[in-house]
C-alpha positions in Angstrom: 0.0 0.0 0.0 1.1 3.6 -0.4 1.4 6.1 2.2 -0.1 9.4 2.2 1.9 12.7 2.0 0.0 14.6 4.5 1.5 12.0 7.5 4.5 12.1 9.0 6.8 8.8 8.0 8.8 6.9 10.3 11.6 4.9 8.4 11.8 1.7 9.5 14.4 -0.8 10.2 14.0 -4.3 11.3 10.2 -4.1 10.2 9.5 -7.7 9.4 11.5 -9.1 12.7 9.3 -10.1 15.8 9.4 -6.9 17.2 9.2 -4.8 14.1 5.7 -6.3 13.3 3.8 -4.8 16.2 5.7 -1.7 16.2 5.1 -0.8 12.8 0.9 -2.0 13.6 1.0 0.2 16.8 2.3 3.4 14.5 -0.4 3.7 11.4 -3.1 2.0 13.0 -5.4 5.1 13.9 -3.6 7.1 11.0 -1.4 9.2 12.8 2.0 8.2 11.2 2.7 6.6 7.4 5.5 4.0 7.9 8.1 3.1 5.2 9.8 -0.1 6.0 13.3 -1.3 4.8 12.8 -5.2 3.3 15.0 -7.7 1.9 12.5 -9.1 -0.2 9.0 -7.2 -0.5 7.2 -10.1 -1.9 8.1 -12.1 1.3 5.3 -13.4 3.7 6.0 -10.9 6.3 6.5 -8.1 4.1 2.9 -8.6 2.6 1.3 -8.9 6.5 2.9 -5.7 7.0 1.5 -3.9 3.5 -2.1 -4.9 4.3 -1.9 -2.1 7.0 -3.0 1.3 5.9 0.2 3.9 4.9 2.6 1.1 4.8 5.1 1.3 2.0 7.9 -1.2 1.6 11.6 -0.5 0.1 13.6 -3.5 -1.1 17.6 -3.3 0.2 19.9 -3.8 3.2 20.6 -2.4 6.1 24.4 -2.7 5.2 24.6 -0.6 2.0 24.5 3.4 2.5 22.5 3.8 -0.8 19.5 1.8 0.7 20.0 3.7 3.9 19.4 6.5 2.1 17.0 6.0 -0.1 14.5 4.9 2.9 15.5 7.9 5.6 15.1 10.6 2.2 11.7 12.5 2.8 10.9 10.6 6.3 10.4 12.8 9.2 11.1 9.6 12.0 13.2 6.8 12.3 13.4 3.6 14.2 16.1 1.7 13.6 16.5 -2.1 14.8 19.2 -4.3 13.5 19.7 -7.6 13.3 22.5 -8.7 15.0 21.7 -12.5 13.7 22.6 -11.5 10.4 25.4 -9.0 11.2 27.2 -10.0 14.3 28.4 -7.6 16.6 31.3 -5.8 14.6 29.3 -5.6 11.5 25.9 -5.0 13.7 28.0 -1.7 15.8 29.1 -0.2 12.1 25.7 0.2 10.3 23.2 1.0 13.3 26.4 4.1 14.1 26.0 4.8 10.1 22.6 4.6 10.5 22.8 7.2 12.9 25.1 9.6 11.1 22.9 9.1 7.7 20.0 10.0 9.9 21.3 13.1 10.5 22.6 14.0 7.0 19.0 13.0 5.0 17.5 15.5 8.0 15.5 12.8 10.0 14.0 14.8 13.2 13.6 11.8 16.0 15.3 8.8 15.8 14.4 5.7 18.0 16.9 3.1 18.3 16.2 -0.8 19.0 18.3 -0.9 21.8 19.3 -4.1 24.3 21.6 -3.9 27.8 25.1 -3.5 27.8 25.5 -6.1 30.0 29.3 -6.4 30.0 29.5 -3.1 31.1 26.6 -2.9 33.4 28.2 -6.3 35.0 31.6 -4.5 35.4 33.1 -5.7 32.4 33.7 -9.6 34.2 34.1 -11.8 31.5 31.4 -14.3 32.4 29.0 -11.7 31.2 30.5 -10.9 27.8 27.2 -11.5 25.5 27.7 -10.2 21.7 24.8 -9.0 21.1 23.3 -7.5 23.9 27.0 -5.6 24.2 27.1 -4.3 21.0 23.5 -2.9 20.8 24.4 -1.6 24.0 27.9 0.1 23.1 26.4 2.0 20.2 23.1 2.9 22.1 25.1 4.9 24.8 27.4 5.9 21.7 23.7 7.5 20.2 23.1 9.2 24.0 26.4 10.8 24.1 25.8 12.1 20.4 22.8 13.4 21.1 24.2 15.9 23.5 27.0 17.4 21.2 26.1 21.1 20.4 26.3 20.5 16.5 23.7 17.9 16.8 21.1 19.0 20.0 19.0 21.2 17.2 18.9 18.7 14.3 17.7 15.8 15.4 16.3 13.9 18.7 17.0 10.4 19.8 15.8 7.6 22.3 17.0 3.8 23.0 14.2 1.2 23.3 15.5 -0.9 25.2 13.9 -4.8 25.3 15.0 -8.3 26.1 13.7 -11.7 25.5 10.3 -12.1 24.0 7.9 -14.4 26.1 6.7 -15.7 23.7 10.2 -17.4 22.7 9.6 -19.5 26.5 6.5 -21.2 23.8 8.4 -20.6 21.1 10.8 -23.2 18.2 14.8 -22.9 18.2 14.9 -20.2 20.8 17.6 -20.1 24.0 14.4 -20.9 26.5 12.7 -23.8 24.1 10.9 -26.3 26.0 10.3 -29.9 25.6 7.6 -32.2 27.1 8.5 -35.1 29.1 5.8 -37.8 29.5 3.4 -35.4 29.3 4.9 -32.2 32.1 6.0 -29.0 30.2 9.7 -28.9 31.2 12.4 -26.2 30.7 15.8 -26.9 30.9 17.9 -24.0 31.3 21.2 -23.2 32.9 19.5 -20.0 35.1 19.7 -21.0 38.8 18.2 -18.7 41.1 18.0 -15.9 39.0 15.2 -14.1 36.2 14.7 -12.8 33.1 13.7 -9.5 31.8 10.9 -11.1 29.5 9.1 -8.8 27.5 5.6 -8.6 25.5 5.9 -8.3 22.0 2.4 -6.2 22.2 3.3 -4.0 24.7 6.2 -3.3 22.1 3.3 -1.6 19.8 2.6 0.6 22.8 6.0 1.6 24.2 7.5 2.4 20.8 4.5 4.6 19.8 4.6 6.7 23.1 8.6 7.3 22.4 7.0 9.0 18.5 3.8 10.8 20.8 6.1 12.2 24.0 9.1 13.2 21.9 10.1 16.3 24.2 10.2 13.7 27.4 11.6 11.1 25.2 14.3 12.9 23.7 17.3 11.6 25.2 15.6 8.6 26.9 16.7 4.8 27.0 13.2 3.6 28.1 13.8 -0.2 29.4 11.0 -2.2 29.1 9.9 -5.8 30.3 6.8 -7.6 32.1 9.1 -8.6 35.1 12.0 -10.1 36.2 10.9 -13.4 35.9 12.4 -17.0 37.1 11.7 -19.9 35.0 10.3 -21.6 38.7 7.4 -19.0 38.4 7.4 -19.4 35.1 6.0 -22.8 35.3 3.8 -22.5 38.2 2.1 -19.6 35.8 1.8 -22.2 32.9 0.7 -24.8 35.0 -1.6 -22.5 36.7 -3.8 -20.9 33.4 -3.4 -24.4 31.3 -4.3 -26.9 33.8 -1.0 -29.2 32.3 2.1 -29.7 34.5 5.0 -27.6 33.9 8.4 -27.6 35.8 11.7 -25.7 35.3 14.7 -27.8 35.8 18.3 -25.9 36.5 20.8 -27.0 34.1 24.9 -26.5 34.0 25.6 -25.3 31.1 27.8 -28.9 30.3 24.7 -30.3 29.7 22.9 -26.9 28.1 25.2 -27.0 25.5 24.8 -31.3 25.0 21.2 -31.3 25.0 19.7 -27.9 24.8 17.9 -26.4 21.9 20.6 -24.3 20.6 22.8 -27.5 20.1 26.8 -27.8 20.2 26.7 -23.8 19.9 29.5 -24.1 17.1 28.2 -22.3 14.7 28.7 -18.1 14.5 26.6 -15.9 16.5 25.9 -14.0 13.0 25.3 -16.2 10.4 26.8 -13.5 8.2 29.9 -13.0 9.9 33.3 -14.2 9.1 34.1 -17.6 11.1 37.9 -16.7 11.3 37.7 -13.0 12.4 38.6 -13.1 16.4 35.8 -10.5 16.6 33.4 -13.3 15.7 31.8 -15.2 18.7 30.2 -18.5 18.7 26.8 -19.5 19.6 28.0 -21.2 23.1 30.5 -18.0 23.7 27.4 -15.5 23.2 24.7 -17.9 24.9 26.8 -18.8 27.7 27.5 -14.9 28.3 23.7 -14.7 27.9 22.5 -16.8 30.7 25.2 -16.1 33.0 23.7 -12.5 32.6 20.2 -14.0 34.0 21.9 -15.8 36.2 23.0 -12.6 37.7 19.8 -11.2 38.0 16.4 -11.0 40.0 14.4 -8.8 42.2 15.3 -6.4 40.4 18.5 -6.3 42.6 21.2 -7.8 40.3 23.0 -6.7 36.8 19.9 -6.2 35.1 17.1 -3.9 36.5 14.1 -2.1 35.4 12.1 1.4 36.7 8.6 -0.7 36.6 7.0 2.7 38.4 7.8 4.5 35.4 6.8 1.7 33.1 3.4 1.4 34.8 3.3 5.7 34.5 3.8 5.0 30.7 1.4 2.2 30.1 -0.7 1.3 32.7 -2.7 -1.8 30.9 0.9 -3.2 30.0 1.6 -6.9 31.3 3.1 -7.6 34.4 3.3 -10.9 34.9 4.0 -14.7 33.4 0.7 -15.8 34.5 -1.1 -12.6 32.9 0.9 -13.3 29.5 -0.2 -16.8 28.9 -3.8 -15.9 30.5 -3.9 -13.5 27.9 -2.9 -15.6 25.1 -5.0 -18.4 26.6 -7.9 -15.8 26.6 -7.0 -14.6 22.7 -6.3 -18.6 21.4 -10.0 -19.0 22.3 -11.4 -15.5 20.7 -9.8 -16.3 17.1 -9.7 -20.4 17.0 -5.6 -19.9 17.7 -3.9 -22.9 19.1 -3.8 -22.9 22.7 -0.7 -23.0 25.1 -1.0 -26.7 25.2 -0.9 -27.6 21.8 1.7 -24.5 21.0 4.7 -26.6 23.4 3.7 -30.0 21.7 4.3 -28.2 17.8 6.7 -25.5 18.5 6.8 -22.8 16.0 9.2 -19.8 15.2 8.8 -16.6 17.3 12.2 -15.3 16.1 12.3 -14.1 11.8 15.6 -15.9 12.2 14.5 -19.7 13.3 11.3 -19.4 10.8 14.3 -18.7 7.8 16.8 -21.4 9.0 19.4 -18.7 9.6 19.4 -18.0 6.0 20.1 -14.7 4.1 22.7 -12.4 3.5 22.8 -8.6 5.0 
């Protein structure tokens, strides 16, 4: 569909992902924004979902050429910019979302909103156990973006805010993700090397919400790195909630991360954290390096008193209706399954199915 000229457009990047879909719903769907979205293939399934909304406009190219970059920030008054760090890794990942930045500036983009994730490494003071590719590089050029939005020459051109998530939910329910589950003779069962400790899991809808107040609020969001999730959530509570709403047993099962890596639904972890990154550069890591990094970081946190934390006041002054809890999540997709003739919880963990663009393509594609 074409978008109108009287709206203002919001350049997007990262559109198709799982996060890029409700985002881009949450900004055209009472017609106050027109969103152009950058597309590898425009003819793709997801691509199509997303042109069935009104003022949506798709433009084939990469993120990784400066010509597409371009050519999808010219005449767009917004941006929100999301990379994949599947497809880049980190050191390709940190180059184009800074260019992305910079080319922001130069096509005269006016508020730009950048898919953000913890800089863990650093918030964990820099202890090795916590290195996790691509939360850390994310992170690095996020408070890269902060820091440039101060400088004099740039305070009067253009505005900028971090949108800071974590783990979808729906990857705990979800094919070939970290948190995968399995069923054992019949009991919902994740095995997961987390200990005592929680994740920061977040609501893909509430994304829809959260990214649209950053475009709405602009003068408070300016300058903002707005870190969202439902709760800090341990994978014990996790399955009491399931068990709870489903009526099916569910239990959560600590694993070392010996056996993670033997049996766990990432595999031997061999393979490069970006499938489009070069094996034999020392910048590269591996699935087990990043993954490992990854749940020591949840490891490391709960109660919102370990590395990672969230200001739930603030996101409760934000959104008030947003999703606090593991048992209101799967109550409410229990409570949706039934409205549209979905698959329920139960029958979702018995025929998992990709959350994540980059388990439904096979970690295919190029940038």
């Amino acid at each position: 569909m074409s978008t109108s000229s009287n709206l203002p457009l919001v350049f997007v990047v990262g559109g198709t992902g799982a996060q890029g879909i409700p985002v881009i719903r949450g900004l055209v769907k009472d017609g106050a924004y027109a969103v152009r979205f950058l597309t590898r293939d425009a003819a793709s399934s997801r691509s199509q979902e997303l042109l069935k909304l009104p003022n949506v406009a798709a433009v084939e190219g990469t993120f990784a050429n400066e010509d597409d970059l371009r050519k999808g920030l010219r005449g767009a008054t917004y941006a929100f910019i999301n990379i994949d760090g599947f497809n880049a890794g980190e050191k390709t990942e940190m180059f184009w979302a800074m260019r992305s930045y910079e080319l922001a500036l130069e096509e005269g983009i006016k508020f730009f909103v950048y898919g953000n994730l913890d800089f863990v490494y650093k918030k964990g003071g820099y202890d090795p156990v916590l290195r996790c590719g691509h939360y850390d590089g994310k992170g690095r050029v996020g408070e890269w973006i902060l820091q440039q939005n101060k400088a004099p020459e740039n305070r009067n051109k253009m505005g900028a805010a971090l949108f800071t998530t974590g783990p979808y939910i729906s990857m705990a329910v979800g094919a070939r993700t970290p948190m995968s589950p399995t069923v054992e003779d019949g009991v919902v069962t994740w095995r997961v090397p987390l200990g005592q400790g929680a994740v920061a899991h977040v609501n893909l809808d509430d994304c829809e919400y959260y990214v649209r107040w950053l475009f709405d609020h602009q003068d408070r969001a300016n300058g903002l790195d707005l870190e969202v999730a439902i709760d800090l959530i341990g994978y014990k509570e996790l399955a009491q909630a399931f068990e709870q709403v489903t009526g099916h047993p569910a239990r959560y099962i600590d694993t070392d991360l010996a056996e993670y890596w033997t049996t766990g639904p990432l595999g031997p972890g061999n393979a490069s954290a970006g499938y489009n990154s070069d094996p034999s550069d020392s910048a590269t890591m591996t699935m087990r390096d990043n993954f490992t990094g990854f749940w020591n970081m949840w490891k490391h946190s709960g109660g919102n008193q370990g590395v990672i934390r969230r200001n739930f006041a603030l996101l409760d002054e934000i959104h008030p209706n947003r999703v606090k809890s593991a048992r209101e999540w799967f109550q409410r997709e229990e409570d949706k399954s039934a409205e549209l003739g979905f698959p329920n919880l139960w029958t979702r963990v018995n025929n998992l199915r990709p959350v994540l663009k980059i388990a439904e393509d096979g970690r295919r594609g190029r940038l």
